[in-house]
NUBA-201008 format. One record per residue (C-alpha): residue in one letter; z, y, x. Coordinates in Angstrom, 1 decimal. Layout:
// residues N
[pt 'A', [Z, Y, X]];
...
// end
This chain:
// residues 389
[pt 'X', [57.7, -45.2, 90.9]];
[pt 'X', [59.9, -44.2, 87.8]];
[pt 'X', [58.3, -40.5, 87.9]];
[pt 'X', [54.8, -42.4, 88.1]];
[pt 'X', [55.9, -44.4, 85.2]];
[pt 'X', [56.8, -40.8, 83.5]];
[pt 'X', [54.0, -39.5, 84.1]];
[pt 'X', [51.8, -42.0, 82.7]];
[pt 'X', [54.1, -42.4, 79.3]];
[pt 'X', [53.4, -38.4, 79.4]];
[pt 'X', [49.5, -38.8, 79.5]];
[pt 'X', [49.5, -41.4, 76.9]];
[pt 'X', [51.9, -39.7, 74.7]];
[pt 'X', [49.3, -36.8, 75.5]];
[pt 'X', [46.6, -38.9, 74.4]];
[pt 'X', [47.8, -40.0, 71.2]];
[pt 'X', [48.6, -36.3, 69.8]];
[pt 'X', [45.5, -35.5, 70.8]];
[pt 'X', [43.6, -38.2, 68.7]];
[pt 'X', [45.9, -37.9, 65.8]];
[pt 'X', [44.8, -33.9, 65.7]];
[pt 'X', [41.3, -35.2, 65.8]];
[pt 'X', [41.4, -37.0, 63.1]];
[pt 'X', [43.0, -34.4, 61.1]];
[pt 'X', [40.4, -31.8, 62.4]];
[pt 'X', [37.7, -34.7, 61.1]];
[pt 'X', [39.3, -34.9, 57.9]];
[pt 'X', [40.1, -31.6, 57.1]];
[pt 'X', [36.2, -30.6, 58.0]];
[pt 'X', [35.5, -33.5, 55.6]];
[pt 'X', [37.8, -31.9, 52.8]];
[pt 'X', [36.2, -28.8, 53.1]];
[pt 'X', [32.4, -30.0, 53.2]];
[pt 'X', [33.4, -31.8, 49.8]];
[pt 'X', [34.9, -28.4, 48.1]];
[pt 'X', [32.0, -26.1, 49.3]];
[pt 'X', [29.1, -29.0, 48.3]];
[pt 'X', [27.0, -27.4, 45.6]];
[pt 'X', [27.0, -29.4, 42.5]];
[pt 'X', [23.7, -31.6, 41.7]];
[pt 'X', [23.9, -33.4, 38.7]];
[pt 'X', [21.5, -31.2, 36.0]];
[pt 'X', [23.0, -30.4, 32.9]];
[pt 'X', [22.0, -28.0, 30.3]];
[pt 'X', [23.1, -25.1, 27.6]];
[pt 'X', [20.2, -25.1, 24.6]];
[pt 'X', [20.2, -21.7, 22.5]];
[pt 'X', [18.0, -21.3, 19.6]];
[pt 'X', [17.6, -17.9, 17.6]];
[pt 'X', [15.7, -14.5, 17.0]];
[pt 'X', [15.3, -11.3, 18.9]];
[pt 'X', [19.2, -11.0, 19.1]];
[pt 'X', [19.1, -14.0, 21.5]];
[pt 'X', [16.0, -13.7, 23.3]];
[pt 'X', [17.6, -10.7, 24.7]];
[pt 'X', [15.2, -7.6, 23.3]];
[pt 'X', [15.5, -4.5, 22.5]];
[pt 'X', [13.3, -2.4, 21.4]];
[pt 'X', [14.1, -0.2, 24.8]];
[pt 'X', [12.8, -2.5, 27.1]];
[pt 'X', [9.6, -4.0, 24.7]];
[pt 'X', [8.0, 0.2, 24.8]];
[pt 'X', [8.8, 0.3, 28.4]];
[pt 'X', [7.1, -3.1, 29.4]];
[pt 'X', [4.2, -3.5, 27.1]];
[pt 'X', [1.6, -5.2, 27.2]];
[pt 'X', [2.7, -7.7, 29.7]];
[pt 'X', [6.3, -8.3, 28.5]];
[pt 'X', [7.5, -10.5, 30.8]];
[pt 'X', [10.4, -12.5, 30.3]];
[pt 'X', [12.2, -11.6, 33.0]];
[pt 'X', [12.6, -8.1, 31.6]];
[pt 'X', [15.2, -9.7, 28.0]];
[pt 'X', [17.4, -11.8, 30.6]];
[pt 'X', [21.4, -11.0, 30.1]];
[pt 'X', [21.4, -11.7, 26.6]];
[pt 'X', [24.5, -13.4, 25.7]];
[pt 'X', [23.1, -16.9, 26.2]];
[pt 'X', [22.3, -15.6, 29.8]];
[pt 'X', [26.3, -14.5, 29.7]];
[pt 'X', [27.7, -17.2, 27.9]];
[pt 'X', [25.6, -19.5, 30.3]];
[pt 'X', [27.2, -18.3, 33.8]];
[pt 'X', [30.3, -19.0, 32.0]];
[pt 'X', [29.4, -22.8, 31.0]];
[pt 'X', [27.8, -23.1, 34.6]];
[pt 'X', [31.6, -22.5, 36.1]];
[pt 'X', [33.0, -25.2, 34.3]];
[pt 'X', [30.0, -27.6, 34.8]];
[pt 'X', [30.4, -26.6, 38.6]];
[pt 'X', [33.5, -27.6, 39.3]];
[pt 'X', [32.9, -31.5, 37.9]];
[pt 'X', [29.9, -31.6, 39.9]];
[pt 'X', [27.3, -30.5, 37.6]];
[pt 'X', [24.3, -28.0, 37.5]];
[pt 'X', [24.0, -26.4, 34.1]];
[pt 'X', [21.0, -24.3, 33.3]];
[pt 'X', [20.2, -22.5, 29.9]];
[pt 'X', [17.1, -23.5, 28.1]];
[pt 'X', [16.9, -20.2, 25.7]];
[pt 'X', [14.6, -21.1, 23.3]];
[pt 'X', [14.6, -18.1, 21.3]];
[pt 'X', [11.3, -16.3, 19.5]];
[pt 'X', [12.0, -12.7, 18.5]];
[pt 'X', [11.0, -12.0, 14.9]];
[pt 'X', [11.9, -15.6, 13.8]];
[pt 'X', [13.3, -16.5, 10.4]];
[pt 'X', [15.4, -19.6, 9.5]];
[pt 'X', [12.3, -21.3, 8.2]];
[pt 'X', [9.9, -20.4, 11.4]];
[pt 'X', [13.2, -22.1, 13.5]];
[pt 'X', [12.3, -24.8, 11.8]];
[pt 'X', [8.6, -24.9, 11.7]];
[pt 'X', [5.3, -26.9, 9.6]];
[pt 'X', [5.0, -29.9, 11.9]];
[pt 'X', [6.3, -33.0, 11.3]];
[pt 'X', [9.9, -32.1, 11.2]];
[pt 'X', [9.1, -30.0, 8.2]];
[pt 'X', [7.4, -32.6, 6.7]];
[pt 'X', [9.8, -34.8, 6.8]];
[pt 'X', [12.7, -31.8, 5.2]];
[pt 'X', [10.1, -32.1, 2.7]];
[pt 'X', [9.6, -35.3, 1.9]];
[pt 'X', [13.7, -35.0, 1.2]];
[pt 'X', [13.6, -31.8, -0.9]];
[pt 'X', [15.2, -33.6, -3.7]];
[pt 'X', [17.9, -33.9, -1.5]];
[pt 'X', [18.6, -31.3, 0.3]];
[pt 'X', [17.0, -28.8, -2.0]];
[pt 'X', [14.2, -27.8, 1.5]];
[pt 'X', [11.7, -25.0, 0.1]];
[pt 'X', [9.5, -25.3, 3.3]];
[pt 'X', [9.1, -24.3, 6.7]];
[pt 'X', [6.9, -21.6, 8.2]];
[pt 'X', [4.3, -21.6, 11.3]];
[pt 'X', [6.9, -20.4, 14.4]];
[pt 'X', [7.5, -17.9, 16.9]];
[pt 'X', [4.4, -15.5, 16.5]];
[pt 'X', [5.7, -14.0, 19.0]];
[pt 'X', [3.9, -16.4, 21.7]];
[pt 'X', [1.6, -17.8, 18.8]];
[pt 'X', [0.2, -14.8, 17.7]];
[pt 'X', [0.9, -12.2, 19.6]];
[pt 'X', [0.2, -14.5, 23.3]];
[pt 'X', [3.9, -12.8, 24.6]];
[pt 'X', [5.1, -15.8, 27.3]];
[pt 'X', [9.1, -17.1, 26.4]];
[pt 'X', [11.8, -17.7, 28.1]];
[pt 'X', [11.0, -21.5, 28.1]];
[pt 'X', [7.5, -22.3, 27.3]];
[pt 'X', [7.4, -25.2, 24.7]];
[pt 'X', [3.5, -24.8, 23.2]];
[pt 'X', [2.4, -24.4, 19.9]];
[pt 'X', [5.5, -26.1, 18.2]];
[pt 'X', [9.0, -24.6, 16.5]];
[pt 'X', [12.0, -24.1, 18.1]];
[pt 'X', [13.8, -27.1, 16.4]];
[pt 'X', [11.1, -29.3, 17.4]];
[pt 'X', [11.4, -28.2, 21.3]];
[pt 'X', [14.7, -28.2, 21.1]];
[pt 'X', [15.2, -32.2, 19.6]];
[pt 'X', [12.8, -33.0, 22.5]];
[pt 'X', [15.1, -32.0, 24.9]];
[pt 'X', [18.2, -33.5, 23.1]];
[pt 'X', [16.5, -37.0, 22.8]];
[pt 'X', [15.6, -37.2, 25.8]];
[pt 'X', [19.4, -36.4, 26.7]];
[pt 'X', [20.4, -39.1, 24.5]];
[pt 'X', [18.2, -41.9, 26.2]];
[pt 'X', [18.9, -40.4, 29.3]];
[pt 'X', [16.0, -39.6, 30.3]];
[pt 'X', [16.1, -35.9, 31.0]];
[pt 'X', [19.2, -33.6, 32.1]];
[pt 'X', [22.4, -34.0, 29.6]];
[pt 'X', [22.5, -31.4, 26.7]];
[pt 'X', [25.9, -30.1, 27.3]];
[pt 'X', [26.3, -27.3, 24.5]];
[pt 'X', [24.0, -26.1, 21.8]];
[pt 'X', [24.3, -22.5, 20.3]];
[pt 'X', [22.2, -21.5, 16.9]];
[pt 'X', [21.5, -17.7, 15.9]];
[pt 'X', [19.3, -17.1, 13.1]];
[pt 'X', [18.9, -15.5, 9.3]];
[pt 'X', [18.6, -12.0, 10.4]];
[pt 'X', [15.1, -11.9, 10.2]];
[pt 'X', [15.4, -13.5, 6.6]];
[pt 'X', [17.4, -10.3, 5.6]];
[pt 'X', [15.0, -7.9, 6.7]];
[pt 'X', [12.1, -9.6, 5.0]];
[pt 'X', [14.0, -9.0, 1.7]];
[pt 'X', [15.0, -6.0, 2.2]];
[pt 'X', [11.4, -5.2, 2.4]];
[pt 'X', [10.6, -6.4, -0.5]];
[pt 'X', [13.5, -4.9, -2.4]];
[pt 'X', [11.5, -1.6, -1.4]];
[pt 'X', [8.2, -2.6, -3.1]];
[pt 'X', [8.1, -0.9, -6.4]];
[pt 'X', [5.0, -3.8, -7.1]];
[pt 'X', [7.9, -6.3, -6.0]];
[pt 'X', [10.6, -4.7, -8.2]];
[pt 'X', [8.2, -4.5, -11.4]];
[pt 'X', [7.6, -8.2, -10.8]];
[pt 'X', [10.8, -9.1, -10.5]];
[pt 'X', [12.6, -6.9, -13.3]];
[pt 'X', [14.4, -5.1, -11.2]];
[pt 'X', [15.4, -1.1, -11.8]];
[pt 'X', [16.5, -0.5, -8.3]];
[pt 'X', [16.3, -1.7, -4.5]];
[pt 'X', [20.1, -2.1, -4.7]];
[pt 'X', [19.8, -4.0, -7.7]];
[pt 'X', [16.9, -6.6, -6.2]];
[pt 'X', [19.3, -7.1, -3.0]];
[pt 'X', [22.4, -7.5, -4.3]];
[pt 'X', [20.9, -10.2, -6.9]];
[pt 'X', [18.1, -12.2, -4.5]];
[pt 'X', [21.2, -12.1, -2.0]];
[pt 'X', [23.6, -14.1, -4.2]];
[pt 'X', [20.6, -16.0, -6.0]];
[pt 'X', [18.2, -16.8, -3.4]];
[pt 'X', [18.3, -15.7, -0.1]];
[pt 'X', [21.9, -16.5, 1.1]];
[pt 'X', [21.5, -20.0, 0.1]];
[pt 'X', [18.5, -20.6, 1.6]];
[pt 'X', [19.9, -19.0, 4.9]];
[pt 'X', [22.7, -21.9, 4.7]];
[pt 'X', [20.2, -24.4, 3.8]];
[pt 'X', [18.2, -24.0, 6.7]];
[pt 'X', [21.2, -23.8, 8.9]];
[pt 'X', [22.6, -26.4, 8.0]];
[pt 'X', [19.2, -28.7, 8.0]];
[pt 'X', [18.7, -27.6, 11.3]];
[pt 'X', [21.6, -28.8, 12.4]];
[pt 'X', [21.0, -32.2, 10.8]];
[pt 'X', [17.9, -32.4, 12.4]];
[pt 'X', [19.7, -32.1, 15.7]];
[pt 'X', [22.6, -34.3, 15.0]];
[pt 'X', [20.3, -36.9, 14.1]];
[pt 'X', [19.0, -37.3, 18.4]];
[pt 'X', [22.1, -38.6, 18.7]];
[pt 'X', [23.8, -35.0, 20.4]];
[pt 'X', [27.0, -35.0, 19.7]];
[pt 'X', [28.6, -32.2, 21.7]];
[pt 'X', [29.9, -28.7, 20.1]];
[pt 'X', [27.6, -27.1, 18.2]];
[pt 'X', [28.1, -22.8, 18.4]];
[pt 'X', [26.8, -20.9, 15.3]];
[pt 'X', [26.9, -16.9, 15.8]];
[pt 'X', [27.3, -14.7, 12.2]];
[pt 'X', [26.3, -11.8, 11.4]];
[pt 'X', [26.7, -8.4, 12.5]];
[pt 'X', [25.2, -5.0, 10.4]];
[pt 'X', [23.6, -2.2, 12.2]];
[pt 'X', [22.5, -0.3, 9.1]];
[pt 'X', [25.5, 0.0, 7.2]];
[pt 'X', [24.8, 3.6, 6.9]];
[pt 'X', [21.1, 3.0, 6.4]];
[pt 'X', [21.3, 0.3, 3.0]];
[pt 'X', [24.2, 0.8, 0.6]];
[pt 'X', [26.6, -1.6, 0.5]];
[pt 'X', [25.2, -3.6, 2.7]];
[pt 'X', [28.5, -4.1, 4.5]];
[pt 'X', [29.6, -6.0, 1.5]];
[pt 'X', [26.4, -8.3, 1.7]];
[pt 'X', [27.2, -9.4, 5.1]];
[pt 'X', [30.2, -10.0, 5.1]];
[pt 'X', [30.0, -11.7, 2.0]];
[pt 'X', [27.4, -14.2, 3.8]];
[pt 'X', [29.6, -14.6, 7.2]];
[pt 'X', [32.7, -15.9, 4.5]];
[pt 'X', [30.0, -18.1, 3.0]];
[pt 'X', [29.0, -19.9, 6.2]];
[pt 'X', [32.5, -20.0, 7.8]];
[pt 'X', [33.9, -21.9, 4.8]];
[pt 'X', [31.0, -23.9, 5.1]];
[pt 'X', [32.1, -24.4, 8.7]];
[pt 'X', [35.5, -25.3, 7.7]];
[pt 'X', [34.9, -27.9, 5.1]];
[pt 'X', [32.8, -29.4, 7.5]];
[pt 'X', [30.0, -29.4, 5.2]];
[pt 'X', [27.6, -29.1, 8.4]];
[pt 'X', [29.4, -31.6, 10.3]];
[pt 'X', [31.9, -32.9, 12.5]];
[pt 'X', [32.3, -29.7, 16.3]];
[pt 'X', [30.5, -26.8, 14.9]];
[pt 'X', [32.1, -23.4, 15.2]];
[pt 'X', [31.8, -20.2, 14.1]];
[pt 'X', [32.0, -16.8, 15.9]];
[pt 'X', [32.4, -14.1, 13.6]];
[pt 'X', [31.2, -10.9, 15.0]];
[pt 'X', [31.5, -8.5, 12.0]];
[pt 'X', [35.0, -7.7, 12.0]];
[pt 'X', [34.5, -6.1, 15.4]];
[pt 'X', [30.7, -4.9, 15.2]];
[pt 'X', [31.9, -3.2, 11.5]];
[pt 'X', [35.5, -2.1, 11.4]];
[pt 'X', [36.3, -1.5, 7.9]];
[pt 'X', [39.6, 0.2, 8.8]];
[pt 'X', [42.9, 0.5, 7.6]];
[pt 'X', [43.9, 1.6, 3.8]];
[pt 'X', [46.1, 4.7, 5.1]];
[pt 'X', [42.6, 6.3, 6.7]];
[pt 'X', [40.6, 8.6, 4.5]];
[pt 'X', [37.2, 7.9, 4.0]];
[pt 'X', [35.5, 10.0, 6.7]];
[pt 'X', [38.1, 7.9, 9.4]];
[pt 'X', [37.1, 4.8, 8.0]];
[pt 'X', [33.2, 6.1, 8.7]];
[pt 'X', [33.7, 7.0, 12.1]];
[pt 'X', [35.8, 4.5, 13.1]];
[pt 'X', [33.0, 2.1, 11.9]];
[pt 'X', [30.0, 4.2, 13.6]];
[pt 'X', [31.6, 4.4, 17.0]];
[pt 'X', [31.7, 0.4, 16.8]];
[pt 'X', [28.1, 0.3, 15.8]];
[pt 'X', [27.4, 2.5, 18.6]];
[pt 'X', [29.1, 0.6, 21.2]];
[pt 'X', [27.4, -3.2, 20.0]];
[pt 'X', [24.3, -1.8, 18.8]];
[pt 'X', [21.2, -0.1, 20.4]];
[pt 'X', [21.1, 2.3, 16.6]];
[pt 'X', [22.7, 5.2, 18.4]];
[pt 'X', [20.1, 5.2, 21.7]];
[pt 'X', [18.3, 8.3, 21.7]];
[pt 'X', [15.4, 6.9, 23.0]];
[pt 'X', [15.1, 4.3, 20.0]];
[pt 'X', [16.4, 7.4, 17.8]];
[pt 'X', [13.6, 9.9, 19.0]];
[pt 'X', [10.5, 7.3, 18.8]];
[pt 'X', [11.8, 6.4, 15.2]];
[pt 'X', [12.2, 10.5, 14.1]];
[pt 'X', [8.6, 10.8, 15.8]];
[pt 'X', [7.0, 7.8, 14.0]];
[pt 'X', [8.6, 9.2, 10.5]];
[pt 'X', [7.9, 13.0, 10.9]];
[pt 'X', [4.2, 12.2, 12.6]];
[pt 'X', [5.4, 14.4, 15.4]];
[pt 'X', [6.3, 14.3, 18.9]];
[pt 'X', [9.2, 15.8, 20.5]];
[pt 'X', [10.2, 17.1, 23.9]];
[pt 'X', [13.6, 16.1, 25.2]];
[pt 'X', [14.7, 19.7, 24.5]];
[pt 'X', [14.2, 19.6, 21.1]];
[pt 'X', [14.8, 15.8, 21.0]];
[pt 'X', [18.5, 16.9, 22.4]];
[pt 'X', [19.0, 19.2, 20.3]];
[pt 'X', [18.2, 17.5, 16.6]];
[pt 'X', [20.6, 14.8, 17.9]];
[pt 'X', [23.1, 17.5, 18.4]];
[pt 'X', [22.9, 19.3, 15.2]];
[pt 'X', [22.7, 15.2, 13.4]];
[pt 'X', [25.9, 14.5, 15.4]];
[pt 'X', [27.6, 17.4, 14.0]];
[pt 'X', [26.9, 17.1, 10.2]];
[pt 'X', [27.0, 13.6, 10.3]];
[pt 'X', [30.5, 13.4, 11.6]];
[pt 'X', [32.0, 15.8, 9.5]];
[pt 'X', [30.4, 15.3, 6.1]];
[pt 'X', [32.8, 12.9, 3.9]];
[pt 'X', [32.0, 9.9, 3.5]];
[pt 'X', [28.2, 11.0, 3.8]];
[pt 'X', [25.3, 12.2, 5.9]];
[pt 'X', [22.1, 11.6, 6.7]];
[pt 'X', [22.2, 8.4, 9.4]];
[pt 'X', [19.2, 8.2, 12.3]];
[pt 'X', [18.1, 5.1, 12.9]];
[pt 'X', [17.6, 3.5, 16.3]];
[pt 'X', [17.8, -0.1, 17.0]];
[pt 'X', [19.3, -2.9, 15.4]];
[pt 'X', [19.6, -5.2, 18.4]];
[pt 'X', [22.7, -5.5, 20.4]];
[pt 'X', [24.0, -3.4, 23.5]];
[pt 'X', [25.4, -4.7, 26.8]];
[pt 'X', [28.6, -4.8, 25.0]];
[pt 'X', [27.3, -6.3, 22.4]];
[pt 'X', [26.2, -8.8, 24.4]];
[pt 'X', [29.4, -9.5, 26.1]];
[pt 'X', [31.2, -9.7, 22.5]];
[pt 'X', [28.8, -12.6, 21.2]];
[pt 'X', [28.9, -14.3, 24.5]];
[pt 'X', [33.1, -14.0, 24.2]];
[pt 'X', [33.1, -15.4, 20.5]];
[pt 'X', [30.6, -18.3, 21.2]];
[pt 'X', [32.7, -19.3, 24.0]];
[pt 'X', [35.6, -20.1, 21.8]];
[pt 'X', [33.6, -20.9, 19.3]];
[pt 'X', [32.0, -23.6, 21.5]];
[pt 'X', [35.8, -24.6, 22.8]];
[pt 'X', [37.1, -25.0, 19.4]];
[pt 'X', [34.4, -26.8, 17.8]];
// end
């Protein structure tokens, strides 16, 4: 009878350990279905910009035209910075996806447009001193070229305050982080004007360096900050209020335009003090490129170091040292073509003299747009930018 009893007190002993592992088996399987469960709720990264952005070079346009699909400029840095944002979205439960707005060949103004949001700018020009917007992205208008995200006939800046009020009203997925990149194409317009001997005569000017160092301090820097800072107005006023990224400038033909170096980093102090004061508001931040992209080195280097230390940067961030951009540009300038032998062995010969002349040498051009590396540097400095904003 007592070994019955025994037996029994066994069984349900038995029974119990059984039921208690169970239910840990049951919740552990439930722990783990909860930490592998794919996140659902729809956020999203909005960049606006130029080429730089949109993730072109001029590489990939040669080898996919005509159709130049989009497909072919993803891994830009908002593409990078984006699978970074998308971690830390994941792990709250939230899908992040970048809306990459960018046009290449736009300017500050064609950011900004001639619809109504121009209109309004100026209606205001009294106020904020607005001397117009342009028609955007000719890119798609023009040229028919399809975009990253289509969003019609109107400017950036109006897509993009679509998107952010609808955000606001919650009504569409939540705008999580904004990142603006633009003025570049600004730069190059005046430079090619500052060429124009009818432009110079105009103007007054005896030189091109003459006619970009003065439009740069007189006209065209300020209207870059203008417009920056206008279109970040515009898309404060939807009611966003998250950190606002801003990416500077970087210079791919310092050895091309003289003193250039100077120019831009003249401008990227400009807009980060304008950063700092807070003159365009309450989390923007600034990533600063140039002190990476254009090493001005140290004051115990000679000259020559100072060059090469500068050109090996340029060729690491920058597509100007890729011998395919290199060869078509030679080829377009001499009227010519080339065979890779002879292609090889004028970059050879340029290598050579260019290193070792002091200070000096004739510089091949490539393409201005950024590398892999490149890439990865903006993505890096926007990311803190975005963190400390």
């Amino acid at each position: 009878m007592s070994a019955k009893n025994g037996l029994t007190r066994s069984f349900r002993l038995l029974g119990c350990l059984m039921a208690v592992a169970l239910l840990a088996s049951a919740l552990f399987a439930s722990a783990a279905s909860a930490k592998k469960a794919p996140p659902t709720n729809p956020t999203t990264y909005i960049n606006l910009g130029d080429s730089v952005s949109y993730g072109y070079t001029n590489e990939k346009f040669v080898l996919n035209f005509p159709s130049e699909p989009p497909s072919a400029f993803e891994g830009g840095y908002p593409n990078l910075l984006a699978a970074k944002l998308a971690k830390k979205e994941a792990k709250v439960g939230n899908l992040l996806s970048l809306a990459n707005l960018a046009c290449p060949g736009e300017n500050s103004k064609g950011l900004i447009g001639n619809g109504p949001i121009a209109a309004f700018l100026e209606s205001k020009k009294g106020e904020n001193g607005f001397t117009g917007g342009a028609a955007p992205c000719g890119w798609h208008n023009t040229n028919g070229f399809e975009r990253h995200v289509e969003y019609g006939t109107v400017s950036q800046l109006e897509a993009a305050v679509g998107m952010l009020e609808a955000s606001t009203k919650k009504e569409g997925p939540e705008v999580k982080d904004v990142t603006l990149q633009i003025g570049s194409n600004d730069e190059l317009a005046k430079l090619g004007e500052c060429a124009n001997p009818t432009y110079l005569a105009e103007h007054g000017f005896t030189s091109f360096i003459e006619c970009v160092e003065k439009e740069a301090a007189t006209t065209l820097f300020p209207m870059i900050i203008r417009n920056i800072g206008l279109t970040i107005g515009v898309i404060r006023s939807t009611g966003y209020t998250g950190p606002i990224g801003l990416l500077g400038f970087y210079n791919p033909q310092s050895f091309l335009v003289s003193g250039s170096d100077g120019l831009q980093k003249q401008l990227n102090e400009a807009i980060e003090a304008t950063v700092e004061a807070k003159l365009f508001g309450e989390k923007v931040g600034f990533a600063n490129p140039f002190k990476k992209t254009n090493p001005q080195g140290k004051k115990t280097q000679t000259v020559n170091q100072k060059k090469l230390a500068e050109l090996a940067a340029i060729c690491l961030y920058t597509e100007e040292c890729n011998p395919f951009d290199r060869k078509l540009e030679a080829e377009k300038a001499n009227k010519t073509t080339y065979t890779a032998e002879e292609w090889a062995a004028i970059e050879a010969s340029f290598n050579m003299k260019f290193e070792k002349e002091e200070g000096g040498g004739k510089f091949l051009p490539g393409d201005i747009h950024p590398t892999k590396a490149g890439d990865e540097l903006f993505a890096k400095a926007l990311g803190a930018a975005l963190k400390k904003a």
